[in-house]
C-alpha positions in Angstrom: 119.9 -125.8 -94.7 119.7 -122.6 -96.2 120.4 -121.4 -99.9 123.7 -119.6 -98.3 125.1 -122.4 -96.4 124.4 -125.1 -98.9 127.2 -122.1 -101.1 129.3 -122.1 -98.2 129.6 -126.2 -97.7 130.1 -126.4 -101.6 134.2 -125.4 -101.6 135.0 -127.9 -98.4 133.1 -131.0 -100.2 135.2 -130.4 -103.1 138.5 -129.7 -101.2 137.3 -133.1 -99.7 136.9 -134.9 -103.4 140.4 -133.6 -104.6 142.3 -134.9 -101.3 140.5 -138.4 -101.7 141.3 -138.2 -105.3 145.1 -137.2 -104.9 145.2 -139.6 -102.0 144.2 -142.6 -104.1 146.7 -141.4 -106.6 149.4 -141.4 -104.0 148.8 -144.9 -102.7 149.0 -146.5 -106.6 152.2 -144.3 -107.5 155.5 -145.5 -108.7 158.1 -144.8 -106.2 160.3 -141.9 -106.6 163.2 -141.6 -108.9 166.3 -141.3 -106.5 164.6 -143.1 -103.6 167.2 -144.7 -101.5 165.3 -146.2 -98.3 168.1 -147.7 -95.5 167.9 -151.1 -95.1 168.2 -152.9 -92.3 171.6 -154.7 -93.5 174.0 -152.5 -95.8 174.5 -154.8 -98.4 178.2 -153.9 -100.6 176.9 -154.9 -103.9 180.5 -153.4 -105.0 182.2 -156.2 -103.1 179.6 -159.1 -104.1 179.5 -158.3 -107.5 182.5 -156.4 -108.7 185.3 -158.6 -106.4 183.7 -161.1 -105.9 181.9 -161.7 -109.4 178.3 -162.9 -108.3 175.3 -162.8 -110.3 172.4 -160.9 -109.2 170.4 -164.2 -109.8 172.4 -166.0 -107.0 170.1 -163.5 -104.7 167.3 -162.5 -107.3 166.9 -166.2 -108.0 163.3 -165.7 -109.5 164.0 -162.8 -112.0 164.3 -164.9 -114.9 160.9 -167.4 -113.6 158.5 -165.3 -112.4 156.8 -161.6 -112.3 159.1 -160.4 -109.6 162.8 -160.9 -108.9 162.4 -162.3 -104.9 164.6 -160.6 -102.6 167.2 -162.8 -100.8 166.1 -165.1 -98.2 168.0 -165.2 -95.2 168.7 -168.7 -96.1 170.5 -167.4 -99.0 173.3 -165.3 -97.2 174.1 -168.0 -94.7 174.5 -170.3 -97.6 178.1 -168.7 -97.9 178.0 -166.6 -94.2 177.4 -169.7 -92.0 181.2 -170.1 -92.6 181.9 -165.9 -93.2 181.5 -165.1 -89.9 181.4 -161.2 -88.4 185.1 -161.2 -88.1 186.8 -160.7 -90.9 190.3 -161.6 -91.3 193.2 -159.2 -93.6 192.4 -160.3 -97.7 192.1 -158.3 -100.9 188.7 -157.2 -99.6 190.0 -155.1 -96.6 192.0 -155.3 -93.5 191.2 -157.3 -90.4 188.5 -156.2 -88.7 184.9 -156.7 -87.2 181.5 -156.7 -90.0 179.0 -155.2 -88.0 176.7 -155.9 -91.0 177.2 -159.6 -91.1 176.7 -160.0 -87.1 173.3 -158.2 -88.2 172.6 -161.0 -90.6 173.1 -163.5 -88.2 171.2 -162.5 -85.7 168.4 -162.8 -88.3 169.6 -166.1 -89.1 169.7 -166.8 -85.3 173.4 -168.3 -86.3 175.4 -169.2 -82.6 179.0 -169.7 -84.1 180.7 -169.8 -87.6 179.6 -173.3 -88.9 176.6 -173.5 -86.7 174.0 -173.1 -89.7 170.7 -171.3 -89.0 169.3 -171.5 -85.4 165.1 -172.0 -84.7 164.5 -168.6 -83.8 165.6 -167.6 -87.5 163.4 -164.8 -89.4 163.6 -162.6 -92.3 165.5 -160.2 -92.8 163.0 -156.9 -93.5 164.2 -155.0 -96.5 162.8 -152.2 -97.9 161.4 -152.3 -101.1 163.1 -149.4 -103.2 161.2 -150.0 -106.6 157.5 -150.1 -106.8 154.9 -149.9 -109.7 151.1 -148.6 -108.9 149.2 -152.1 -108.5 147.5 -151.5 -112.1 150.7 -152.0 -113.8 151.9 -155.4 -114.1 156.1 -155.3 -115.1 157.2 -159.4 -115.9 160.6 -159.4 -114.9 161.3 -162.9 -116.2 159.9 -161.6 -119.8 162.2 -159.0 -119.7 165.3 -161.0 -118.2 165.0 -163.7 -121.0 164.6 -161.3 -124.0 168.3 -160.0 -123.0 167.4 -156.8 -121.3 170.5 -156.5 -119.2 169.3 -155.5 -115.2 171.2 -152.2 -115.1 169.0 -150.8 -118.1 166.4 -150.0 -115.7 168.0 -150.7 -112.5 171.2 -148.3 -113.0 174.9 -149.6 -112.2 173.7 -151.2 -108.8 177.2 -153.2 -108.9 178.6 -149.7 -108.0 176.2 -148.5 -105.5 177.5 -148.6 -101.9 173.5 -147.9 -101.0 170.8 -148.8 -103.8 168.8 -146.0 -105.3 166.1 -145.9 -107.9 168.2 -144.9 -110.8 164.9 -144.8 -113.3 161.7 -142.8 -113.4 160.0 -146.1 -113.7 156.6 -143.7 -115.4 154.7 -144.8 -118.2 156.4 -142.4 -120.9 160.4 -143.6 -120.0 158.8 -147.7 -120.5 156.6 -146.9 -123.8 159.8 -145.2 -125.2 161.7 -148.5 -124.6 158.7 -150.4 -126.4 158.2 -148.3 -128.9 161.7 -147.2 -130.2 163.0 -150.8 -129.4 166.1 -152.1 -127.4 169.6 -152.3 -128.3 171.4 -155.3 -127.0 174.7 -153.6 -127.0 173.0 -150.6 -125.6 172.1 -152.8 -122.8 175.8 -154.3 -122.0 177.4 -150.7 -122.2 174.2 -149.8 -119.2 175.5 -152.6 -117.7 178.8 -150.9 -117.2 180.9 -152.0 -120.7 182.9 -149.5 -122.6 181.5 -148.8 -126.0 184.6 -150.8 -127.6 183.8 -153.8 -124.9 180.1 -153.9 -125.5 180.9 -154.1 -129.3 183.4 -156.9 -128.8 180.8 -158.8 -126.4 177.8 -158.5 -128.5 180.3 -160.0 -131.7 181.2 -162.4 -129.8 177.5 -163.7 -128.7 176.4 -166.9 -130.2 173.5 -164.4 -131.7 176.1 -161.4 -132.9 173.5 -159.2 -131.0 176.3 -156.3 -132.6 174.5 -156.2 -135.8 171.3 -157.5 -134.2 168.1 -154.9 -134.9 166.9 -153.1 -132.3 163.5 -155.3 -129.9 160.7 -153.3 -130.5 157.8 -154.7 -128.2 153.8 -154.2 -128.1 152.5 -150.9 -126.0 148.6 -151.4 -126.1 147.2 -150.7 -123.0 146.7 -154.4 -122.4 150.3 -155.5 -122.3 150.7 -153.9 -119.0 147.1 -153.5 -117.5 145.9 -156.5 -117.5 
């Protein structure tokens, strides 16, 4: 190869180098702030959590055991749906009508009839993960969950969303902030969706008065996260 071509080859190997570079970037990224992937059942948090008053552990059951929350097995919704069938009779949740979302669910569950319980040709239902840290970062939900960090400080007002989005950044700088200028429980309940007043009569009325409580400040060395 000549002293000219060996020039000429030099900008395509490092075009090359930065799209391998910003590839491998890509793949170990945090997913975008406002993502809002459709899933392949349109679960009304509004309805589960706001009328109907559930926790988010009754689906998340391993948020406040383990590293990640779990997402709800389809043995979890037919705990209640094997006798909530797809047609819905006139209550305070709506008029009479057909849930096209909950025949979804059980064909998933392989369900024949109301009261059947799950067939053998049951699978899982494949949602679509909305939040995701790069695979260097290690986030312990159950950590988090049992300190008193309230789910809506970093998951938004989900109990109002009609469609989940990623309501956070989820970057390094928005959770150092947290660590380093500490986390108000009260700050946390009014996230959660309390008025001001509300969150101040709640947190006076924990067994902990978390009202007056100081602010959780946590450790931010590299370690506590990349580990």
């Amino acid at each position: 190869m000549t002293e000219r071509r060996k020039w000429t080859a030099i900008p395509g190997l490092l075009a090359l180098a930065i799209g391998a570079v910003m590839l491998s970037a890509y793949s170990g990224a945090s997913s975008s702030q406002h993502r809002s992937p459709i899933q392949p059942i349109n679960f009304p948090h509004p309805v589960h959590v706001q009328k109907l008053g559930m926790n988010c552990l009754y689906c998340h059951n391993a948020a406040n055991k383990s590293m990640d929350p779990g997402l709800p097995a389809v043995s979890t919704c037919i705990g209640c749906h094997n006798m909530i069938g797809p047609e819905r009779p006139a209550s305070d949740l709506g008029p009479k009508r057909h849930s096209d979302e909950i025949a979804k669910l059980y064909k998933y569950a392989d369900v024949a009839a109301v009261g059947a319980g799950m067939g053998p040709n049951a699978k899982p239902i494949p949602w679509v993960r909305i939040h995701k840290l790069p695979e260097y970062v290690h986030f312990p939900h159950t950590r988090h969950v049992n300190a008193g960090v309230t789910c809506q400080s970093c998951h938004g007002q989900i109990q109002n969303m009609d469609r989940v989005f990623q309501y956070a950044s989820l970057n390094m700088g928005w959770c150092v902030s947290c660590h380093v200028n500490g986390y108000s429980p009260k700050e946390g309940l009014e996230a959660a969706g309390y008025a001001p007043q509300q969150a101040t009569a709640a947190a006076a009325a924990s067994p902990a008065n978390i009202a007056t409580a100081e602010r959780k400040k946590a450790r931010y060395d590299c370690a506590n996260c990349h580990y």
